[in-house]
C-alpha positions in Angstrom: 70.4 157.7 69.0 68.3 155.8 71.0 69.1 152.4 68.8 73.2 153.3 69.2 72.6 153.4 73.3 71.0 150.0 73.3 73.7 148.4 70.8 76.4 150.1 73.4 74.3 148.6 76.7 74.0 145.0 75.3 77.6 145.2 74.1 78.7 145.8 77.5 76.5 143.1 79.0 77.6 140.8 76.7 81.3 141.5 77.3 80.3 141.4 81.5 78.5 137.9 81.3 81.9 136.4 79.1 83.9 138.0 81.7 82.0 136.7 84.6 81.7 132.8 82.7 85.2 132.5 82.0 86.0 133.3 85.7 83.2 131.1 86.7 84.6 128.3 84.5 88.2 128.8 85.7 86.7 128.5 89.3 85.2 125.2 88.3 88.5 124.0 86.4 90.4 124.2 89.4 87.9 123.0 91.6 87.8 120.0 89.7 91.7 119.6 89.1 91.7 119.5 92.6 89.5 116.9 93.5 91.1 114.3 90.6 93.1 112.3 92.6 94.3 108.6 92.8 92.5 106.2 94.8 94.7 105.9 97.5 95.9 102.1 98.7 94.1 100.2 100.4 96.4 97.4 101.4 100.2 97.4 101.8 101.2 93.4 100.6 99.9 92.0 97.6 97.9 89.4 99.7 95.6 90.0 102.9 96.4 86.6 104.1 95.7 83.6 102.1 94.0 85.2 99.5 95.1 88.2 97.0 94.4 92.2 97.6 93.6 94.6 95.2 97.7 95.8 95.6 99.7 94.9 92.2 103.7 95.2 91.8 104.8 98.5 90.5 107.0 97.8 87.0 110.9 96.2 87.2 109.9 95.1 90.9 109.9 91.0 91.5 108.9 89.6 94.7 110.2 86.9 96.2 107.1 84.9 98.1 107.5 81.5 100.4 104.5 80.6 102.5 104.3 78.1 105.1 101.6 76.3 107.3 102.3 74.6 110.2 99.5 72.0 112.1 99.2 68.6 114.5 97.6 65.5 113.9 95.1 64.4 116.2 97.2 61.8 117.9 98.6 61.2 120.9 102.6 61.7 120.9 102.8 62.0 117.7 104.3 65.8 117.7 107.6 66.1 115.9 109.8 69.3 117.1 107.2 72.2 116.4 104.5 70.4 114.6 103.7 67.2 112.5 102.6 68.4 109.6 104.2 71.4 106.7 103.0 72.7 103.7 105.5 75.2 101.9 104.8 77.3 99.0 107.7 79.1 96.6 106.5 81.5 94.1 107.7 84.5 92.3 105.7 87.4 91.0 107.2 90.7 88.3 105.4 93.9 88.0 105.0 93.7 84.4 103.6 97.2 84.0 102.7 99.5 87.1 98.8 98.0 86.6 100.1 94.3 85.4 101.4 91.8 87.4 102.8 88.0 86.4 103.5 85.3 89.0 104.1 81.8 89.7 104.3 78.8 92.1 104.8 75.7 93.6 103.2 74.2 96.7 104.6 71.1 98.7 101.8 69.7 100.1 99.0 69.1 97.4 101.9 69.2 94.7 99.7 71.7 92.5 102.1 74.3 90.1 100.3 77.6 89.9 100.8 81.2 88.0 98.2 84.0 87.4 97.7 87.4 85.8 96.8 90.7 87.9 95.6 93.7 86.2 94.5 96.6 88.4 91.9 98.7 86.4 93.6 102.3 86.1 91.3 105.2 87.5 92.6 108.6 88.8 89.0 110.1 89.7 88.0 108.8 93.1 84.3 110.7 92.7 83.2 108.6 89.3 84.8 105.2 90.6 85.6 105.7 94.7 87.5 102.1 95.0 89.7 100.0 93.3 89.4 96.9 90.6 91.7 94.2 90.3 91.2 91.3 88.0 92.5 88.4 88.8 93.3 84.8 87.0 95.0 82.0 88.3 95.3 78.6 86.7 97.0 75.6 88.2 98.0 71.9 87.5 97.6 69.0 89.9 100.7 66.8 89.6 99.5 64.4 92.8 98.1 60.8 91.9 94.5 61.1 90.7 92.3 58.9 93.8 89.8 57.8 91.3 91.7 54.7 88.9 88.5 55.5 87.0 89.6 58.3 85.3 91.6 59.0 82.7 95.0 61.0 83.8 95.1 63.4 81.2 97.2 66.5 81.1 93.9 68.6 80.5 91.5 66.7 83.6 94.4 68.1 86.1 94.0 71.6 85.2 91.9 74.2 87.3 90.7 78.1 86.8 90.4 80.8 89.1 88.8 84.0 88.0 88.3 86.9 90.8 87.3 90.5 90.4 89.0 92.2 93.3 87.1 95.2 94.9 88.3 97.5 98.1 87.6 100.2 99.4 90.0 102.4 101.8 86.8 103.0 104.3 88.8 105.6 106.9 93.0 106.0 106.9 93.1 103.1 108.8 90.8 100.7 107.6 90.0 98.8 104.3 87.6 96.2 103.1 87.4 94.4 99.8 85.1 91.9 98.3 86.2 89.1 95.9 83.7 87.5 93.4 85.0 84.5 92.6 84.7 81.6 89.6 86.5 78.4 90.0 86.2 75.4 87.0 88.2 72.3 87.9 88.5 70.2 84.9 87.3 67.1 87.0 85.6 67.0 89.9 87.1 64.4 93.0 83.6 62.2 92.3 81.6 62.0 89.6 78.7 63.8 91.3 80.9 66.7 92.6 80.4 70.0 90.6 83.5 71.0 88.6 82.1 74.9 88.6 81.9 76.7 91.9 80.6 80.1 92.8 82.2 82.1 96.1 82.4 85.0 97.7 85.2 86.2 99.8 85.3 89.2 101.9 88.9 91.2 103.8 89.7 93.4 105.6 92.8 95.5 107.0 93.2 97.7 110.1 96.0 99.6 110.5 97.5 99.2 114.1 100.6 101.4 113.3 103.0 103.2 110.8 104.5 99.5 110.4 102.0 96.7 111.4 98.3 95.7 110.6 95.4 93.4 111.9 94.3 91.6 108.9 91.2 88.8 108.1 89.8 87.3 105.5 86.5 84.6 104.6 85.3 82.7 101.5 82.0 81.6 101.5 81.6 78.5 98.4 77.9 78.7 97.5 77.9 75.6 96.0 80.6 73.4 97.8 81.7 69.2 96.8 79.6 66.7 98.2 81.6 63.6 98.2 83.1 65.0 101.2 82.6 67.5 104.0 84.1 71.2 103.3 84.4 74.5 105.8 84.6 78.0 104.8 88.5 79.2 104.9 89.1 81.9 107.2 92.0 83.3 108.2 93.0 86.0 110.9 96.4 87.6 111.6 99.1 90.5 111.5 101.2 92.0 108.7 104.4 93.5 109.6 106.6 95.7 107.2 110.0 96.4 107.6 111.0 98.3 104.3 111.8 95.1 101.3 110.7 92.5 103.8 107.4 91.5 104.4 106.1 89.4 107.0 102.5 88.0 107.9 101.3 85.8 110.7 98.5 84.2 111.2 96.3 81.2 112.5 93.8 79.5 109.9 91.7 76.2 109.0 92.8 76.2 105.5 95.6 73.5 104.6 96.3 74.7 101.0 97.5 78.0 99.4 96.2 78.3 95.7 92.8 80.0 95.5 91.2 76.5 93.6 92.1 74.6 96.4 91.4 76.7 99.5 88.1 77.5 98.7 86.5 74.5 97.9 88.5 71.8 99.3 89.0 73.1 102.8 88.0 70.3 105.3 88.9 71.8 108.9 86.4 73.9 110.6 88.7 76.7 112.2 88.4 75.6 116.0 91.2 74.6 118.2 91.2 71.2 117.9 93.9 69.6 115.8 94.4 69.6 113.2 91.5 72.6 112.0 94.1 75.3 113.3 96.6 75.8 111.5 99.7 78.5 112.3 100.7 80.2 108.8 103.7 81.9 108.0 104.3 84.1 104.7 107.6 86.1 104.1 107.7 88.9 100.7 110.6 90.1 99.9 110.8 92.6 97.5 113.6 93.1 94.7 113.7 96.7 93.0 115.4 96.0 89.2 115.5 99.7 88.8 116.8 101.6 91.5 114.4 104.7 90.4 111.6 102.7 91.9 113.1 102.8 95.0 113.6 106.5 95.4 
């Protein structure tokens, strides 16, 4: 009797304490479902100003990119209409995949031809991995005359790499910082004691100054910059303005070029104002939608 009572006590624990874990797991299920979310965005454009965000082109969606910088000489009369000097930059850029984006260029000024990858690293849970990772590549090829007649002009010596891993972090809903590790190997450096492998740092950021307009800056530190030649850190400062497929930034900045090889380590104005280190640049986005789903 007394053995049948404890088999009939334990039974009934036993079928309490299942009871009570599978609610307790349920509660933990759902806790969990909720808190698995996306990281949300932390920028808007694909670019903070003159260097690339973390954002990437959703898939079908092409944008249309021109760039423009504006500056003055530092001679007397010698102002034509708005300013002496432009630098214009046409490039194109498809959304791939929703995580994989493929563009290309072409810059007046320094006459370099650029396209890169951009793959933005998946992750849904913001608790294992709270910000996002972008991987970027660029490559470009310098078509201007090579200075040194020492050198051999060879299709390979005019080719440059650009390798960035993209990291930002959507701080509070209205601002967002990333940092940008960056690699850059130029097949040939401008003298034969320059380095043709250089290490840098850049660091953005975006606050949010409405539902349609944003304070933006950016700054690349080169830790090991050319010394043939004196070179400044690029910074840049500005707004970005949305209006639905059209995207426009604004901003004033000491770096003359626009592809990531050439802005970091050949930037020769400090950014004062005194001509011609400031310059006034101009970028417009405009954004085609392929599949009209996209747009909904």
């Amino acid at each position: 009797m007394k053995i049948r009572i404890a088999f009939t006590t334990a039974m009934v624990l036993l079928t309490v304490s299942r009871s009570f874990s599978q609610d307790l797991l349920e509660i933990l299920e759902s806790e969990t479902s909720k808190a698995t979310q996306f990281i949300p965005a932390t920028f808007k454009m694909t670019r903070i100003t003159i260097g690339h965000s973390t954002e990437v082109r959703s898939k079908g969606i092409l944008e249309v990119f021109v760039a423009n910088r504006f500056w003055n000489l530092p001679v007397e009369r010698s102002q034509s209409f708005i300013a002496d000097r432009m630098s214009s930059r046409i490039a194109l850029e498809y959304g791939i995949s929703d995580n994989l984006t493929f563009g290309g260029g072409a810059t007046t000024f320094d006459g370099l031809f650029d396209a890169h990858l951009k793959y933005r690293i998946p992750t849904k849970n913001a608790g294992v991995l709270p910000f996002r990772v972008t991987l970027f590549q660029n490559f470009s090829y310098d078509s201007s005359p090579i200075a040194n007649q020492a050198i051999a002009d060879d299709f390979s010596d005019r080719l440059a790499f650009t390798s960035q891993v993209l990291l930002s972090k959507k701080v509070t809903k209205d601002f967002s910082f990333q940092l940008a590790p960056t690699y850059v190997h130029k097949s040939l450096g401008t003298q034969p004691n320059d380095p043709t492998n250089f290490f840098a740092l850049g660091v953005g950021a975006r606050y949010k100054l409405g539902s349609h307009l944003s304070l933006v800056s950016e700054y690349y530190h080169t830790v090991n910059p050319i010394e043939s030649f004196e070179t400044h850190d690029p910074f840049a400062i500005g707004v970005n303005w949305e209006l639905g497929d059209v995207l426009l930034q604004f901003m004033l900045t000491n770096a003359v070029n626009m592809v990531e090889d050439t802005f970091i380590t050949q930037t020769r104005n400090n950014f004062n104002f005194r001509n011609p280190n400031l310059n006034f640049g101009f970028n417009a986005t405009y954004v085609i939608h392929f599949k009209n789903k996209l747009k909904k």
